[in-house]
C-alpha positions in Angstrom: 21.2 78.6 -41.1 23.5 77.7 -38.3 24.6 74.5 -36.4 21.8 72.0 -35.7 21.9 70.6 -32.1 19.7 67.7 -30.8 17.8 68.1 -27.5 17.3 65.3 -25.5 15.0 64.8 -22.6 16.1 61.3 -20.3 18.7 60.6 -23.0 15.9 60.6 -26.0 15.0 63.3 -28.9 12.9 65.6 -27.9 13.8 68.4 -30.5 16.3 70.2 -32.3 17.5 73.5 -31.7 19.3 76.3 -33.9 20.1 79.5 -33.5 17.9 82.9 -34.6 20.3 85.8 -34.6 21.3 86.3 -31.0 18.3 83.9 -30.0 17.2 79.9 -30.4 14.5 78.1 -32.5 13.3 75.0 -31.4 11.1 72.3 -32.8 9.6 68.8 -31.6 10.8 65.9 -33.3 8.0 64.0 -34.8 9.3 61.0 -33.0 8.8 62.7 -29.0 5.1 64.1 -30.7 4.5 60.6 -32.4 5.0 59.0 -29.0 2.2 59.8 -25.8 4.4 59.0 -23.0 7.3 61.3 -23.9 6.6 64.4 -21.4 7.0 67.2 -23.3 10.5 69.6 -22.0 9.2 72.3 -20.4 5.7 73.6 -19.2 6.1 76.3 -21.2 6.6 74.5 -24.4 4.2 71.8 -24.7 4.3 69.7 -27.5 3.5 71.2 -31.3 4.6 69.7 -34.8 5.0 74.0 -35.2 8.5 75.6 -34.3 8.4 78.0 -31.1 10.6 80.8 -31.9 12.7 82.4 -29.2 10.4 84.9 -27.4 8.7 81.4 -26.2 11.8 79.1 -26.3 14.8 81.0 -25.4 14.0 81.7 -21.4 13.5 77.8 -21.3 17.4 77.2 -22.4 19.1 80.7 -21.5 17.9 79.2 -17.8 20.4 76.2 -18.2 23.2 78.8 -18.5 25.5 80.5 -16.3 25.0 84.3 -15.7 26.9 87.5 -15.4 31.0 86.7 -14.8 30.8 82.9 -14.8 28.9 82.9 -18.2 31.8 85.4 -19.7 34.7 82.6 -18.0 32.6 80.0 -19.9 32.7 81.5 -23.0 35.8 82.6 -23.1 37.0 78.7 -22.2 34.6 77.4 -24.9 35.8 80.6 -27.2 32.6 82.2 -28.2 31.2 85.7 -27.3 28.7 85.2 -23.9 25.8 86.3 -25.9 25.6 83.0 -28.5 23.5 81.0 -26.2 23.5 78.3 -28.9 27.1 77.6 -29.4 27.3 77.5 -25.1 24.6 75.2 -25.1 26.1 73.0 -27.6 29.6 73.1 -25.7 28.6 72.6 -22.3 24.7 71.2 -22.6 25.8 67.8 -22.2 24.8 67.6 -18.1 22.8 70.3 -16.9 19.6 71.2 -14.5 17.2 68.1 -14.9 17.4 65.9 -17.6 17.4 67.7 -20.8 21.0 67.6 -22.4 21.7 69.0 -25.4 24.3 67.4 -28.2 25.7 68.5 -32.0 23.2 67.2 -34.5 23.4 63.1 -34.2 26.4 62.6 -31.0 25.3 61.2 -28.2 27.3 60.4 -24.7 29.6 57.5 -24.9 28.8 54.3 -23.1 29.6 53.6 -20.1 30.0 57.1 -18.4 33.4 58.1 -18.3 35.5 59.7 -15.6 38.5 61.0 -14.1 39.4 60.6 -10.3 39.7 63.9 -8.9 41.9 64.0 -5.6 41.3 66.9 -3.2 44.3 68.8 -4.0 42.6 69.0 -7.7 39.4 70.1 -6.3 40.7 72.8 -4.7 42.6 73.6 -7.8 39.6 73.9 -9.5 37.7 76.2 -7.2 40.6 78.5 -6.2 40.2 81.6 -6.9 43.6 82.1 -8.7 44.0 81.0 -12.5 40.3 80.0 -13.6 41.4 78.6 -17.1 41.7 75.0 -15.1 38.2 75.6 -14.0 36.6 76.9 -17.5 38.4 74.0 -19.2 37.0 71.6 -17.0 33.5 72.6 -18.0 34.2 71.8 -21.3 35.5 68.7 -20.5 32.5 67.5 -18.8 29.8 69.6 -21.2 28.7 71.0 -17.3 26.2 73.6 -17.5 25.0 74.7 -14.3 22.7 78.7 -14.0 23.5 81.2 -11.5 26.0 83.4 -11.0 28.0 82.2 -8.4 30.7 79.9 -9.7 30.0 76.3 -9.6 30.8 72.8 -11.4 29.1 69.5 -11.2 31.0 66.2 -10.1 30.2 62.5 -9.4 31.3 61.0 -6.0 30.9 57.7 -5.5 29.4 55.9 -2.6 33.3 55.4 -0.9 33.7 59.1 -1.0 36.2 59.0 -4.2 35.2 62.4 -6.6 35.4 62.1 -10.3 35.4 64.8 -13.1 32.7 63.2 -15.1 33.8 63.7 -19.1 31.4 64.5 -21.6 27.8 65.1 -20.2 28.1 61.9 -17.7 26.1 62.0 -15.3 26.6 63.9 -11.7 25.8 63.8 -8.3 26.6 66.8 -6.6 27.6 70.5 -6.9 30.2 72.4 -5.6 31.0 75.8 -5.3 33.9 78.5 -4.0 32.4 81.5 -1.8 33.4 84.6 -3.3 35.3 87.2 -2.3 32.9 90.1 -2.3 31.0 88.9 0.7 32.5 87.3 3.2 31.9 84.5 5.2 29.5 83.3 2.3 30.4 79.6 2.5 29.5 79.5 6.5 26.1 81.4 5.7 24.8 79.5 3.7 26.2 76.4 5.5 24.1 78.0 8.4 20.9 78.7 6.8 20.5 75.7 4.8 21.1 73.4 8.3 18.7 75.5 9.8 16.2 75.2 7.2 16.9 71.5 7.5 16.5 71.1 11.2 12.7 72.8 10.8 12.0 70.7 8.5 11.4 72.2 5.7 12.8 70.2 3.2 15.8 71.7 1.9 18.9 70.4 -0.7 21.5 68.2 1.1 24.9 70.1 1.9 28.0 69.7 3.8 31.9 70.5 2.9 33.1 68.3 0.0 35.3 66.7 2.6 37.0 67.4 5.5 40.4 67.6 3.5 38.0 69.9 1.2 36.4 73.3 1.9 33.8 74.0 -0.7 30.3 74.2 -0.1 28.9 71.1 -2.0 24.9 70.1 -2.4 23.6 67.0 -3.3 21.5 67.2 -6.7 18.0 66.1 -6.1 17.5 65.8 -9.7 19.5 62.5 -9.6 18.3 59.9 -8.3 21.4 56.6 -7.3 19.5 53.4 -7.5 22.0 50.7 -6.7 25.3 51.6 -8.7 23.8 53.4 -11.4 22.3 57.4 -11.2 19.7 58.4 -13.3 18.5 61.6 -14.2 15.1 63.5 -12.9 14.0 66.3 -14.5 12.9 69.5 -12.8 12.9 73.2 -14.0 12.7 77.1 -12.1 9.8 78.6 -12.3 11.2 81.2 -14.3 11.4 78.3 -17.1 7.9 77.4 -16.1 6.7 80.6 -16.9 8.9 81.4 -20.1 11.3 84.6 -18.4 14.3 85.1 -18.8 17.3 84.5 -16.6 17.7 88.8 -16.4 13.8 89.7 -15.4 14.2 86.8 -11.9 13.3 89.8 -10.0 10.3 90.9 -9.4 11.0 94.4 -9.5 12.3 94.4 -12.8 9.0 92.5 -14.1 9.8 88.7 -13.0 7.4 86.4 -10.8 6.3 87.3 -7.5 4.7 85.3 -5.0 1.2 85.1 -6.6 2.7 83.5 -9.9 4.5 81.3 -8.2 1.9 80.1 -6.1 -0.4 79.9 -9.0 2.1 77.4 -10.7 1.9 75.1 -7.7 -1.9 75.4 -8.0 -2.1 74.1 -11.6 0.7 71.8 -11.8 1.8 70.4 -8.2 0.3 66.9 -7.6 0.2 67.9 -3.9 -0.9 71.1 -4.1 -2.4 72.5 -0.9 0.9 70.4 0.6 3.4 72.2 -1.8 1.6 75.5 -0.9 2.5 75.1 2.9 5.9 74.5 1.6 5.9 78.1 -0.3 4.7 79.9 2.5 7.2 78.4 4.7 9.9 78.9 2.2 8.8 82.9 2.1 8.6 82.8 6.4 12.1 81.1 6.8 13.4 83.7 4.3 12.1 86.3 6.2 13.6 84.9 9.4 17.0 84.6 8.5 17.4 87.8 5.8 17.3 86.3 2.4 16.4 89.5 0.4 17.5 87.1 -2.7 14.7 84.4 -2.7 13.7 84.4 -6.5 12.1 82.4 -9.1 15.2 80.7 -10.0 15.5 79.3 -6.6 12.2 77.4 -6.6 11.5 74.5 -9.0 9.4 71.9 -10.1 10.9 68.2 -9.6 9.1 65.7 -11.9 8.9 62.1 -10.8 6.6 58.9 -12.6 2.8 59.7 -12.0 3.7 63.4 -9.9 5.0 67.1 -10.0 6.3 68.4 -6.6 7.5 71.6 -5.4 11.6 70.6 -5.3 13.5 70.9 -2.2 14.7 74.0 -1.3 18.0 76.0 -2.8 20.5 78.7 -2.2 19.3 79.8 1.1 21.7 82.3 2.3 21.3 85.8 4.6 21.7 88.4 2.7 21.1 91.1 5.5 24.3 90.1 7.2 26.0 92.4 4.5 25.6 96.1 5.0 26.5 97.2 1.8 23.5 95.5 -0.3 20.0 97.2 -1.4 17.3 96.4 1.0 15.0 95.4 -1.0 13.3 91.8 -1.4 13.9 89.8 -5.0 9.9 89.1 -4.3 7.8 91.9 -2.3 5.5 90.2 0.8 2.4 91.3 0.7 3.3 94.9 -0.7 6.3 95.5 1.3 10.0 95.3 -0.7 11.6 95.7 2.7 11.3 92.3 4.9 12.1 94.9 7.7 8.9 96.5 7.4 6.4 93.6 6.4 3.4 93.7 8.9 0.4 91.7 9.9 -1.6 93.1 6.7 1.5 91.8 4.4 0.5 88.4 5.3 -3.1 88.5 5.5 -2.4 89.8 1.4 0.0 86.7 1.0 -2.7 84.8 2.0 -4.8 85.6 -0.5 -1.6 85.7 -3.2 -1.3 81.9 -2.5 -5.0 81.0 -2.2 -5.0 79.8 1.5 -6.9 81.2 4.3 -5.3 83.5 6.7 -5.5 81.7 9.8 -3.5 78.2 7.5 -0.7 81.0 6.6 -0.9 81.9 10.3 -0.6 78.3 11.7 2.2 77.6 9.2 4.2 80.5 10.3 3.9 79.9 14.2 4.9 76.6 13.5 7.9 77.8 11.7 8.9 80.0 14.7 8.1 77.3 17.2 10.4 75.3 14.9 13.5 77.9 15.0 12.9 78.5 18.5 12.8 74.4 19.1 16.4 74.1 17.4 17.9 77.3 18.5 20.0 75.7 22.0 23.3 74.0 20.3 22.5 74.8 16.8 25.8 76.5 16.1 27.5 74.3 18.2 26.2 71.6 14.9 27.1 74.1 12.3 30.6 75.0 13.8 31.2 70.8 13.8 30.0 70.8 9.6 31.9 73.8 8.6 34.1 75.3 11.4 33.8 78.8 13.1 32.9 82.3 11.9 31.5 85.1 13.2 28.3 85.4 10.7 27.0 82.7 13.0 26.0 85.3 15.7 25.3 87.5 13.5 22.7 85.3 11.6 21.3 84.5 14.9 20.6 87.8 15.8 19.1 88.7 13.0 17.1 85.7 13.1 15.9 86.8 17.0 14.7 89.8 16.0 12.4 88.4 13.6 11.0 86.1 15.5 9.9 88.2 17.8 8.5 90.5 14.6 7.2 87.9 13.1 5.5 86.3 16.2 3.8 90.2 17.6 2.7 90.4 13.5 1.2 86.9 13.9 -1.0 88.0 17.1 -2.2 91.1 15.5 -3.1 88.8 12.1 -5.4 86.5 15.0 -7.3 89.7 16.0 
């Protein structure tokens, strides 16, 4: 048998996990199934005295990881081969997505939190795309596990602006991350389409730069929650934890959740469904709009508050048509078009029925989303050039977006008929 590790769920046992081969084991403690009010870590493992083995567990915890590049820098920082998701977990698992952590069989985080100031020299240091070593050891430092696989880190910043480096599994407040060089512009797109996403209200993560001294693209985590001068964790997971798939299967195409599952989790578990609902279709139409052929599971997520499940803010938007080199193809099909070029008034009349509303609610919520864009349009990059300076991918975004629009809105007519 290999190393034990303790998995906690708001800073309490929930379990223990081990590793099977290449895979994890994990079992309830008889303390979280002894005890009604603790929620059990995932929708996709309720709470059993029996051990779920890793065709059930492992999606839940290789979702808290990095992917692809990042995951190889972490390992190689923590000195284990990417694949041994256990001895990751148990070297970064100390602050990650929501509020499980995970710890070596009986540590637990030192009190009170501890930190190290950070000045904005360092945080560029960190995110540069030079020598990464800095950047993997921090990690390490701070047990910061973060999925994706863009390169990111977690960091506390206090209410006067000062950032820390919080030290083993304290608790953060924001993330940051360094655009990458294979697409460029990257930081200004998404800088673009999550202000836009804002300005339409459709409820989307926080983000500016870290500073003005600082130019990294930073979001503010909505699973913490700052109440006075203390932050607390909230805990929220994707949908591909929701519905036990792995990180590699987030596309539909290659067998992941499409629309119609993920509508169907709202159903079952939102608190506010028919609300949360709306909110999907919206999230799908504002894709559309602005070319974000990368909206998958892993970028929608249940946030869990006392008394209520939600559909979390929205994540990651970015326009992916901009760059001429990628595969047209959507990470979830509409209707039954893969192309968002192509998607037609019968593509949303079958979304309809995908998320269980009628077709003239997915029609009012999509006009309203237009009206919305159209509303914001006069001076919009004017506000996005004042957060995050000038770029060309601005016009290009917006033309892009104008074309849909008027796409979207002679679809919308024909859906009416």
């Amino acid at each position: 048998m290999g190393r034990v590790f303790d998995v906690l769920l708001y800073d309490r046992l929930a379990g223990t996990l081990e590793p099977r081969g290449r895979g994890v084991r994990f079992t309830y403690a008889p303390s979280a199934l002894d005890d009604p009010a603790a929620p059990p870590i995932s929708l996709s493992l309720p709470k059993r005295p029996e051990q779920y083995p890793d065709s059930v567990a492992g999606p839940f915890f290789r979702n808290l990881l990095p992917e692809d590049a990042y995951r190889r820098l972490v390992a190689a920082a923590v000195g284990t081969a990417p694949e041994n998701n256990v001895a990751l977990l148990g070297a970064i698992g100390g602050e990650c997505p929501g509020a499980v952590s995970i710890w070596p069989h009986g540590e637990r985080p030192g009190e009170p939190p501890d930190h190290d100031v950070l000045t904005h020299g360092e945080i560029e240091a960190l995110l540069s795309r030079g020598d990464r070593r800095a950047f993997g050891s921090a990690l390490v430092r701070g047990r910061l596990s973060l999925a994706g696989a863009q390169e990111k880190i977690a960091l506390f910043r206090d209410p006067a602006g000062v950032w820390y480096l919080p030290l083993n599994g304290s608790v953060t407040t924001h993330i940051l991350k360094q655009a990458t060089v294979e697409f460029e512009h990257l930081l200004e797109n998404e800088m673009y389409c999550m202000l836009l996403a804002e300005a339409v209200g459709l409820e989307a993560a926080s983000v500016g730069l870290a500073s003005d001294a600082v130019r990294v693209f930073c979001t503010q985590r909505f699973d913490r929650e700052r109440v006075n001068r203390s932050v607390y964790r909230l805990h929220q997971e994707d949908f591909c934890q929701v519905l036990a798939v792995d990180p590699a299967r987030k596309y539909e195409g290659d067998g992941g959740p499409g629309i119609k599952r993920c509508a169907q989790i709202i159903s079952r578990h939102s608190t506010a469904p028919v609300v949360d609902l709306d909110r999907l279709v919206r999230w799908v139409g504002f894709n559309y709009l602005v070319g974000n052929e990368d909206a998958h599971a892993k970028n929608l997520a249940l946030l869990y508050g006392p008394g209520k499940t939600r559909l979390a803010p929205f994540y990651d938007i970015v326009s992916t048509e901009v760059y001429a080199g990628l595969e047209r193809r959507l990470s979830m099909k509409v209707g039954r078009s893969w192309d968002s070029r192509n998607v037609q008034a019968s593509d949303w009349k079958q979304l309809a029925g995908h998320v269980g509303l009628p077709p003239a609610a997915v029609r009012e919520a999509l006009a309203g989303l237009v009206e919305g864009v159209e509303a914001v349009q006069p001076g919009f990059v004017d506000r996005v050039e004042a957060a995050c300076g000038p770029s060309p991918v601005y016009d290009r975004i917006g033309e892009i977006v104008q074309t849909r629009i008027a796409l979207l809105s002679s679809e919308l007519a024909r859906l009416r008929r």
